[in-house]
N, C-alpha and C positions, 0 to 999 in steps of 0.2 A: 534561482530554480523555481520553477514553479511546477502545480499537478496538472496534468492533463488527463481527457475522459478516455474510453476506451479506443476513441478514432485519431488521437497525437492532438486536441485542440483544449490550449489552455482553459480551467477553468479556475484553480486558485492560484494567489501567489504569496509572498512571506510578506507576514509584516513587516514595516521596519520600525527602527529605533528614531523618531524624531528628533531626537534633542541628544546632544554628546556635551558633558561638561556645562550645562545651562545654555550652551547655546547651538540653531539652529542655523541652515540653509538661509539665505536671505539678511541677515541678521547686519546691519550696521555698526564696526567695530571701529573705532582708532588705536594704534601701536602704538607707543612711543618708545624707540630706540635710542638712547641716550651718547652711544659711542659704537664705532666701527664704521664700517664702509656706509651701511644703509641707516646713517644716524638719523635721526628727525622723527618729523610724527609722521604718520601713514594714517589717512581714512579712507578706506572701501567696504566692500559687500562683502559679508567671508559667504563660504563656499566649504561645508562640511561632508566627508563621504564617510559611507559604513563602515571603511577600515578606524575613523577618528582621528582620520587628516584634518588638519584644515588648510586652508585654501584663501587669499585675500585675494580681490579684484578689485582694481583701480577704481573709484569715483571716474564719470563720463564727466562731470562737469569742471 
């Protein structure tokens, strides 16, 4: 949500919460899953949203 002026044109909008749990948007993480289907290590990019998902995205390389 954000405030708009008297003509419908944003002019503020919400902070947000940078950081969830020490970590951010961006942020380079490795799993390590010891047992089940998705056992092994995982390294990607996590991907944090305002609910305090997170979110891991594959390494490109």
């Amino acid at each position: 949500m954000c405030t708009t002026n008297k003509y419908g044109f944003p002019v503020k909008h919400r902070t947000r919460c940078k950081t969830f749990f020490g970590f951010q948007t961006g942020d380079m993480v490795r799993a390590i899953l010891p047992t089940g289907k998705f056992a092994g290590t995982h390294v990607g990019r996590l991907t944090v949203r305002e609910s305090g998902v997170f979110a891991r995205e594959n390494s490109k390389r």
